[in-house]
N, C-alpha and C positions, 0 to 999 in steps of 0.2 A: 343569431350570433351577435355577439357585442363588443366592439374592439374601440379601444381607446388609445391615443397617441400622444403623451405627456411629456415634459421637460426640455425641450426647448432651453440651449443656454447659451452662455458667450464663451461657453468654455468648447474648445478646437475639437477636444475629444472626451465626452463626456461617454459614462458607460451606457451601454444598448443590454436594453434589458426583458428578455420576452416572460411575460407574467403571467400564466396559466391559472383559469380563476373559473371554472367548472362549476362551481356553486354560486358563480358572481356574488358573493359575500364581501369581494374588497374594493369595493367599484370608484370606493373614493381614497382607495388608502396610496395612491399615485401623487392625492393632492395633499395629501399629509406630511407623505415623504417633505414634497416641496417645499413644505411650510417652515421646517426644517433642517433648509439650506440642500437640500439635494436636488441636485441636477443632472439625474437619468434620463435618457432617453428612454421609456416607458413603452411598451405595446401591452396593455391590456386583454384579452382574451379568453371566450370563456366555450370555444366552441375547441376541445383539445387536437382535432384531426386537423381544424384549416390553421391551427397554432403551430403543429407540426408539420406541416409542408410551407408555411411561410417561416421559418426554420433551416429548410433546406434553401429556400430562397435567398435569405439574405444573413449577414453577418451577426452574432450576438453576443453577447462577452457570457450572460448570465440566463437561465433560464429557472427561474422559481414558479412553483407548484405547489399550489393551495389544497389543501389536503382533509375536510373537515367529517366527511363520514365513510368513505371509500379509500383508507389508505391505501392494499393490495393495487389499486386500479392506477392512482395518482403515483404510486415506487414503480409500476409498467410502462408510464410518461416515461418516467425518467428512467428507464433503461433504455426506451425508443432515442429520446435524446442521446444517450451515450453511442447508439448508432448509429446519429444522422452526423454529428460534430462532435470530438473528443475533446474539443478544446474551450468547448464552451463550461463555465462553472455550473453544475448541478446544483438547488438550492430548495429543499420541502421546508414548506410552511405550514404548522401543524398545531394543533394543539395537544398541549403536554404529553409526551407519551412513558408509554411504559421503559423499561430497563431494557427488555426484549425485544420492544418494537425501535426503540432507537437505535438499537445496534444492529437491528434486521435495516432499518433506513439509510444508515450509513455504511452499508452494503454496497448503498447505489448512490446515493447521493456524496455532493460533498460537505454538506453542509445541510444539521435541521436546526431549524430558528422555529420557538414559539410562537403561536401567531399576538399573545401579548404580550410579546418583548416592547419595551421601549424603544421608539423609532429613530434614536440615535444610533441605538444599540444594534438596531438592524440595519442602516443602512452601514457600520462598520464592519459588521461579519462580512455583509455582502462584498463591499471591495476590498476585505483584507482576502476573501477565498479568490476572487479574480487576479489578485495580483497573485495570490501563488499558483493558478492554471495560466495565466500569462508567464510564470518563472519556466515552469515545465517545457511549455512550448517557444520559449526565447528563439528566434530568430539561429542563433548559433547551436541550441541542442538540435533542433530540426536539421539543420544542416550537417550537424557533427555523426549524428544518427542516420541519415540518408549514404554518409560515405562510406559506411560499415559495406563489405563486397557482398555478404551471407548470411539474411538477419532469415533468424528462425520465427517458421507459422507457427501457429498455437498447437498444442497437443489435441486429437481427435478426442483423447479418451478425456481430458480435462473438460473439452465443452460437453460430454456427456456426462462426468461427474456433477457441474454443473445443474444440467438440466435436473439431475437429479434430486439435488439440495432444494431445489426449488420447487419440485414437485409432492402433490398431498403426499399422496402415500409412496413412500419407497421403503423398502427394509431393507436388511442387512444381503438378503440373497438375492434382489436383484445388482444391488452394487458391487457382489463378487464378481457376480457374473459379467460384470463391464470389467471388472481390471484382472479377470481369468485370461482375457483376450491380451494381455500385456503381459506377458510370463515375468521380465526383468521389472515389472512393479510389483507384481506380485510375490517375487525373492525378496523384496525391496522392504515388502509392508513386514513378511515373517520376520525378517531378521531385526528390523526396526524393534517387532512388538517381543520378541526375545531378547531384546539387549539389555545391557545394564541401564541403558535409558529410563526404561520401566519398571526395574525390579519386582519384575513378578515371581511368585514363589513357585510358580511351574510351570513346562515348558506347553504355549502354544503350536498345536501344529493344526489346526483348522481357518482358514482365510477368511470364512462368516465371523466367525470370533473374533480375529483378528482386527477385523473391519468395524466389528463394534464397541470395541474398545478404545481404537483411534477415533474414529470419526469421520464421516464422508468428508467435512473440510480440511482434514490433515491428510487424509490419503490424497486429495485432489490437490495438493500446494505438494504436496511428493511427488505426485505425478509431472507435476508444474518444474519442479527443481528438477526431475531426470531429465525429461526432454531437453533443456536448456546446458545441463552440465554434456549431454550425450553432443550434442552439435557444438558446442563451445569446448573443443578436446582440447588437450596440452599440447603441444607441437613439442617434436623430441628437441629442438634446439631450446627450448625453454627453461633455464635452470634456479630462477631467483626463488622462487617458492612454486610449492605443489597444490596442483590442479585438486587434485585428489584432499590432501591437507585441509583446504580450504571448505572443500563438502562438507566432509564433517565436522569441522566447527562449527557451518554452517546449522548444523542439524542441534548442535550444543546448546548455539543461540538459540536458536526458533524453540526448544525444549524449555529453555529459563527464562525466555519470554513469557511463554503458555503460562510456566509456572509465575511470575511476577503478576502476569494478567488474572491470572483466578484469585489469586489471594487480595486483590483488589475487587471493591465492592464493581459488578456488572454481569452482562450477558456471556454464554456460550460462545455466541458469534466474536465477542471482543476476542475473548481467547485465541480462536482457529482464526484470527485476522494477524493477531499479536504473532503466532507459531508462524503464518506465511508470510511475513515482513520477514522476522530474522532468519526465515530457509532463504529468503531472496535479497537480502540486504547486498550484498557485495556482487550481485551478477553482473553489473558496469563492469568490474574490475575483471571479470573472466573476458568480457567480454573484448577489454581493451588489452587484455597480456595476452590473446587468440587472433587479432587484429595486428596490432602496431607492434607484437615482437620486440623486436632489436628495440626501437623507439621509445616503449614502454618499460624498458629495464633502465634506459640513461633516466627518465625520470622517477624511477623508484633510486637511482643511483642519488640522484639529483638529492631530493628530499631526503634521505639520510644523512647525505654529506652537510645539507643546510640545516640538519635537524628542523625540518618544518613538516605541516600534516600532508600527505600524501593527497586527499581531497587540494589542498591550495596547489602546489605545485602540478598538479595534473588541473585546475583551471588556468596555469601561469602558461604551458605548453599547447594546451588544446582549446583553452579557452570553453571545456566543459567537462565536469565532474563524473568520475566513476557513478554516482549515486542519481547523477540527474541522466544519462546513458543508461542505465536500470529501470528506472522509476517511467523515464518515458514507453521505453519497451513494455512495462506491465502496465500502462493505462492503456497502449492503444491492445493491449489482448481484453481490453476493459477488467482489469481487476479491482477488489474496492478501491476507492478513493483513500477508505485512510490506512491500505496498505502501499499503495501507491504513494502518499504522506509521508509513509516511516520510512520506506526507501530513499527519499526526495534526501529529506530531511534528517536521516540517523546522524550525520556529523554536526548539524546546525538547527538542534531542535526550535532553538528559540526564536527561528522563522514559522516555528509553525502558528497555522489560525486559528485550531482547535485547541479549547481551554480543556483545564482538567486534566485528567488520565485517560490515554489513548493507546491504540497499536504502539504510535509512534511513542510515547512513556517506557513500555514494557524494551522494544527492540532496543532502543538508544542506551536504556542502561544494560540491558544483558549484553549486549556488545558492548559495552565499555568495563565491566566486570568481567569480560574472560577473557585469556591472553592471546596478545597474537599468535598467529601460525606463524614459525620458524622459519625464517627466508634470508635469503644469501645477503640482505644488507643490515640483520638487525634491526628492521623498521617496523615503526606499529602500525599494525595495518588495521587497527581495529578504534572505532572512535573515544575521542575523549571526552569523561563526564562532566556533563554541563550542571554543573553543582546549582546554579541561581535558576535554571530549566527545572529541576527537580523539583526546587522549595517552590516553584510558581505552582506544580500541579498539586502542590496540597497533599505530599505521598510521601516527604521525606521523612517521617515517623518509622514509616515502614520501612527503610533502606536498610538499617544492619540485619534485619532479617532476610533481606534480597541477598546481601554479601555472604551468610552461611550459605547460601542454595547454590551462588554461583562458587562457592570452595568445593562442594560435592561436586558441581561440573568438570570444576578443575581436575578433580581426581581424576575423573572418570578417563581426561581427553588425555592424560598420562599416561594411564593405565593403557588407553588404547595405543599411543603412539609406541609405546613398549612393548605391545603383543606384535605389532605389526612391524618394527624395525630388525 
């Protein structure tokens, strides 16, 4: 074992940094950093078992993972990490990867950095990603999130879909056979894959079919959104907007998401990350009109009257956001990082650290493309498009083609609100 202890500085709190280096390939890039004005606190390591119980030992802001012939093995680090500290920033160091294998990485990590990036360039990824896992876990969301009376466990059958996704072989029949045992996901999926959602030219009634047409990561983020709508009920004194309303827009977004994400150059996985961001974008907000009742109507009362965003005036009263009450929920069920991102982030993309087009790309604008759900104050409950966000990720070419896709949505949540009134 080889453990090295670097960066020593005058600065009060410098980041604590544990460095997973399995191939001891980076043995001096601690002193590089240095050279280059950083001042991390460093631990070196190349023994990954005694890096992970000294882990559980002591505090760490970041934990990065050298990754150069064994990716599979070094992406299992770091989901051990995700279950020893949530709050620590996940960080693979790689070289170059594929379309498929990055978005299989950022699955689990928060962040992949080339291992020949410029080491400017890396040490700014690195504490731009810690300062947004420090935003999450802020002192006041931790707290605001501990006073909830009835915080829902994870769904069984989600970590079994899970296990699924990750496993070599699975088909289509053994994944019935997990959500047969769910009958209310199972009416869930048929009706889904029959809806005008899909416009298929004929009616499914087989659940293997159905399953394969969705996809194990879209039926597992449905799974994921019933259990959470099922314990987050409407209370009948509730009357500013509907519980029920709010689902399926839900399902509108996460739909024109999917679609925004494929027509963008990337992986599968971006897609079914893109779909379970905007199925879970707003569950803060259930969660806090299920919770504070009365309390939460004067500030939807509030923010209409002041015509201000419903995100500010819900940090003015609670001093924490519908969207970071969300987002913290779905990291500690540990869900990806950059679904957990677009939750964080859907009203204030331009915090985010990740460059380019992401989850968080696809959600922010399909949520800001489709119109609020109808509520007693007239307020938009849905975020607004961050125009200079857009033109950063290098996608705003594509935009009047996203705005036909989200007009057929539109239709669609009409068409529904009229069969259903």
């Amino acid at each position: 074992m080889n453990r090295t202890t670097i960066g020593q500085s005058g600065d009060p709190t410098p980041l604590r940094i544990l460095f997973i280096d399995p191939h001891s390939a980076f043995v001096t890039w601690g002193g590089e950093l240095a050279e280059h004005g950083c001042d991390w606190q460093i631990v070196r390591m190349d023994d990954t078992q005694v890096a992970l119980e000294l882990l559980q030992e002591g505090r760490f802001d970041a934990v990065i993972v050298a990754s150069l012939s064994s990716f599979e093995r070094e992406l299992g680090v770091l989901r051990r990490v995700a279950d020893y500290d949530h709050r620590v920033a996940r960080i693979l160091l790689s070289p170059p990867l594929s379309v498929s294998k990055q978005a299989k990485a950022l699955d689990v990590a928060h962040r992949n950095i080339t291992q020949n990036s410029d080491l400017r360039d890396v040490i700014s990824a690195v504490e731009q990603t810690v300062t947004v896992t420090r935003q999450l876990y802020r002192d006041k969301v931790v707290r605001s999130f501990a006073a909830f009376r009835q915080l829902p466990s994870p769904p069984g059958i989600y970590s079994e879909l899970t296990r699924a996704v990750t496993a070599d072989h699975t088909n289509a029949r053994d994944i019935a056979a997990i959500v047969e045992r769910d009958p209310a996901l199972a009416a869930r999926i048929m009706q889904l894959v029959n809806s005008s959602y899909f416009g298929l030219q004929r009616k499914i009634s087989n659940l293997q079919e159905a399953l394969t047409l969705l996809g194990v990561r879209t039926v597992r983020g449905l799974a994921l959104a019933g259990h959470l709508r099922s314990h987050y009920g409407e209370q009948s004194q509730w009357q500013a907007f509907s519980f029920e309303r709010l689902s399926e827009r839900a399902l509108s977004v996460a739909r024109l998401a999917q679609d925004i994400a494929g027509s963008h150059e990337g992986a599968q996985v971006a897609r079914d990350q893109a779909f379970l961001a905007g199925l879970l974008l707003d569950i803060g907000m259930l969660m806090l009109a299920a919770e504070q009742g009365d309390g939460y109507l004067k500030v939807l009362r509030y923010a209409a009257r002041k015509e201000l965003p419903l995100h500010v005036v819900e940090r003015m009263a609670y001093g924490v956001t519908h969207a970071e009450l969300g987002a913290y929920l779905l990291d500690m069920w540990n869900l990806p990082p950059q679904v957990v991102e677009a939750v964080l982030m859907h009203h204030t993309p331009d915090e985010a650290v990740s460059e380019g087009f992401t989850p968080l790309t696809a959600a922010h604008i399909a949520d800001s493309l489709l119109p609020s759900i109808t509520n007693e104050f007239a307020l938009e409950l849905n975020a607004e498009l961050d125009e200079d966000y857009v033109q950063s990720t290098g996608c705003k070419g594509e935009f009047p083609g996203w705005k036909m896709q989200a007009n057929a949505y539109r239709l669609r949540m009409r068409k529904s609100e009229a069969q259903s009134a």
